[in-house]
N, C-alpha and C positions, 0 to 999 in steps of 0.2 A: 574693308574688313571691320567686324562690330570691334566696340571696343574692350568685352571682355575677351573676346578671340585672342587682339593682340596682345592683352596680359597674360593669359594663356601662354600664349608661345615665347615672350619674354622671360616668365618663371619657366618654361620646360629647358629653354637655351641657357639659362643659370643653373639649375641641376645639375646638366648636362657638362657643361663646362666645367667642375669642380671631379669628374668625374677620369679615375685613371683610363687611357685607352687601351687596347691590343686591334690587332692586326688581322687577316683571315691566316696569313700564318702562322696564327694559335692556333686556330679553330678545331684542328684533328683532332684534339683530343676531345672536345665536346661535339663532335658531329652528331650524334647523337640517331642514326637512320632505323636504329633500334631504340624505344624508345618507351616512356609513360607520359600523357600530357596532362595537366591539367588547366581548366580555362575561368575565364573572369571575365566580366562586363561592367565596368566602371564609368562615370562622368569624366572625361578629359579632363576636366579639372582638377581630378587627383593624381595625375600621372607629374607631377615637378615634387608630391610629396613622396610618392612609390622610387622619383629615381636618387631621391635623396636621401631616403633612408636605405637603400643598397652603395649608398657609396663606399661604405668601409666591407664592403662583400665581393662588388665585382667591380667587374671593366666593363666600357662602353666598346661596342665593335664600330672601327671606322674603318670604312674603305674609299680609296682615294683622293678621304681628304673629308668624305662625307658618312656622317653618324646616325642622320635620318633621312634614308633610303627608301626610294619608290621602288615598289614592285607589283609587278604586272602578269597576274594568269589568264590563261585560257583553257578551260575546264572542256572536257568533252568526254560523252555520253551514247550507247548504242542508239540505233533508234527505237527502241523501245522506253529508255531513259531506269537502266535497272538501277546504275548508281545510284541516280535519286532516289528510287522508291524502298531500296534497301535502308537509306539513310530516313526517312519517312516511317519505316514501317520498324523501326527502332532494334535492327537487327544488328545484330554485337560484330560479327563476319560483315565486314562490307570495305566498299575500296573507294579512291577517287585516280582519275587520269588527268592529267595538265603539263602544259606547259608554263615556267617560271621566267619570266627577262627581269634582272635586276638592275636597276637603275643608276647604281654609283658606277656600275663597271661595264653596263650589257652584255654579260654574260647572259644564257639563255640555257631552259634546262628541260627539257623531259623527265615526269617524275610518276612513280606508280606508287600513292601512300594508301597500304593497306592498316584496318583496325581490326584486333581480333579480339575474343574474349577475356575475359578479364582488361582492357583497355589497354592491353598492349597493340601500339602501333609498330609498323614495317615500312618504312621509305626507300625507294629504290630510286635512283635515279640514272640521265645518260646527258653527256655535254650536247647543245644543239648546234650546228655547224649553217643549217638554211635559217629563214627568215618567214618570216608570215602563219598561217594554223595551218597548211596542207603537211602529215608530218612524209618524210622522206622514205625508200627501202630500207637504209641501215635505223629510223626508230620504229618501223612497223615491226625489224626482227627481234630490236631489244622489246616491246610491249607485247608478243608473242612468246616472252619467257614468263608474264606474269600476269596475262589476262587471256580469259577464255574467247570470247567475245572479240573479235576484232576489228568489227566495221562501226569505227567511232568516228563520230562526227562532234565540230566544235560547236558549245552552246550556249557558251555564258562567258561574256571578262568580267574578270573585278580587277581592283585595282587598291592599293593602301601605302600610308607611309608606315614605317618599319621602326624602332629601335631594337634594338639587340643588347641586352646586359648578361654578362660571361661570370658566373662565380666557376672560376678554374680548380676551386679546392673541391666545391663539390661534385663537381664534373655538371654543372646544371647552366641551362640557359631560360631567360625569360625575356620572350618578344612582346614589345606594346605594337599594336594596330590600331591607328587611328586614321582620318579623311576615307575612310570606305567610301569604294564606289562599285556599281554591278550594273551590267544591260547583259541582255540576250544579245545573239549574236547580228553583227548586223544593224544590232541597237547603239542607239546613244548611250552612253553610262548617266546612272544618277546616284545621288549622295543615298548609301546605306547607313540606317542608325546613327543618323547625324547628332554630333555632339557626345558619343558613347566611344568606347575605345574598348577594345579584346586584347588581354593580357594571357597566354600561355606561359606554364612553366613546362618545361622541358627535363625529364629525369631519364636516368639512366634505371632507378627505380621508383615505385611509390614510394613520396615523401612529403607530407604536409606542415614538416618545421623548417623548412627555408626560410632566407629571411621576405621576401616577398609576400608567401604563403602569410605571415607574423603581422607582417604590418598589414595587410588584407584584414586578418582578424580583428587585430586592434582597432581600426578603423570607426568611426563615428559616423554614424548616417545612412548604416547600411542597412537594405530593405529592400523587400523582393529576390528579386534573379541579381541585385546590383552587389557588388563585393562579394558573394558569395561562388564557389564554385557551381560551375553548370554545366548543361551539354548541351553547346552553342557550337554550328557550324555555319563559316561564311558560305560556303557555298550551298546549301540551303535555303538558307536566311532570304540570299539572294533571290532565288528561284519561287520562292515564295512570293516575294516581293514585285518580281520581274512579270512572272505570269500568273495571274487570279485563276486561270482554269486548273492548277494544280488541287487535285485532294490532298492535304498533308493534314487530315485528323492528329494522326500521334503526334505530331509536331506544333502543332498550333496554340499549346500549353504555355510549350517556349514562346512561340513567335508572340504571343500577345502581352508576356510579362517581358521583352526587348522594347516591346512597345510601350508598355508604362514603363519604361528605364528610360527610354527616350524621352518622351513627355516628362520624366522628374528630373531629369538631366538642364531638358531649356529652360525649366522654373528656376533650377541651382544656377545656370550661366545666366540669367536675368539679374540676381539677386549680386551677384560679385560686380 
């Protein structure tokens, strides 16, 4: 492991530790499956300064014992691939299908996250009882209450570690995602946006004075797509990445300023 990595992850486990916990049995009141997101793409290296200025605001979610969680989708597409091209061709109405396994607990989830205009999102989800991507009768009946289209097939894993920080007063949550990984199916996985990390706030409404939101602005260094809000999806990002023969004109905007974030990201972990 280089040697800025392992300070990395020494100042995020110090953060971290100073940090009040809760349980998932808080979490009802923030589930949040109705929702507003907003998203971030920062250098890893800022994330021991982001969890430490939220320490007098929230809790860290741990479950069973663990507070940075692997989680593992499998995203799946008609064979047409409308998901994607709806996300592509930058249309406000557009949906995703996957499957969720969580890594502290293996619990394993069936999820239908729709986006609709004005950025309001819709999450739906069903507990998964089998194993593997073929999905079963009882979740073809629940994805037949929310998607038209029913002959999906799987196309993509990614994979990421997880924090969860819970401000309970505002009803708000904010996830870091960092170690990104994506392959097509079938494929090997490889490192996505290595050395960058996707921060989501999670509202119950639009709100840009959190304190996450605060210290984002405050921030020092920021440029381009980095600290600033964007509209960045993993699973795109992925798919972009995964197969060159994708058209993604409208999107290519984004993908090539993730790309000079990355590029200024290994210059900044070089330099510590």
């Amino acid at each position: 492991m280089p040697e800025g990595m392992n300070t990395l992850i020494e100042n995020l486990q110090l953060a971290c530790d100073a940090m009040r916990r809760a349980g998932l049995e808080r979490m009802d009141s923030v589930q949040l499956m109705r929702r507003f997101d907003a998203k971030y793409v920062v250098p890893e290296s800022w994330l021991p300064g982001l969890v430490d200025a939220m320490k007098g605001h929230a809790h860290l979610l741990e479950v069973e014992g663990q507070w940075d969680a692997r989680y593992d989708n499998v995203y799946y597409e008609p064979p047409g691939d409308d998901f994607l091209l709806d996300h592509l061709r930058g249309r406000s109405r557009r949906m995703k299908v996957r499957t969720r396994t969580y890594g502290s607990n293996g619990m394993s989830f069936l999820e239908v996250k729709r986006r609709f205009p004005g950025g309001r999102t819709l999450k739906d989800r069903m507990r998964r009882t089998g194993e593997g991507v073929q999905l079963d009768a009882q979740e073809h009946t629940f994805l037949a209450q929310h998607v038209k289209n029913m002959d999906l097939e799987p196309r993509l894993h990614g994979g990421f570690q997880r924090l969860t920080l819970v401000d309970f007063d505002r009803k708000e949550r904010v996830t870091i995602d960092r170690g990104l990984t994506c392959g097509l199916h079938g494929e090997a996985p490889q490192s996505l946006l290595e050395g960058l990390a996707i921060i989501e706030v999670k509202q119950p409404r639009p709100d840009r004075y959190g304190p996450a939101q605060r210290w984002l602005r405050g921030k020092d260094g920021r440029q381009g797509i980095v600290g600033r809000k964007t509209r960045v999806s993993k699973y795109t990002v992925s798919r972009l990445m995964c197969d060159p023969d994708i058209a993604g004109r409208t999107y290519l905007s984004t993908y090539r300023r993730l790309q000079d974030a990355r590029s200024w990201a290994e210059d900044l972990q070089a330099k510590t």
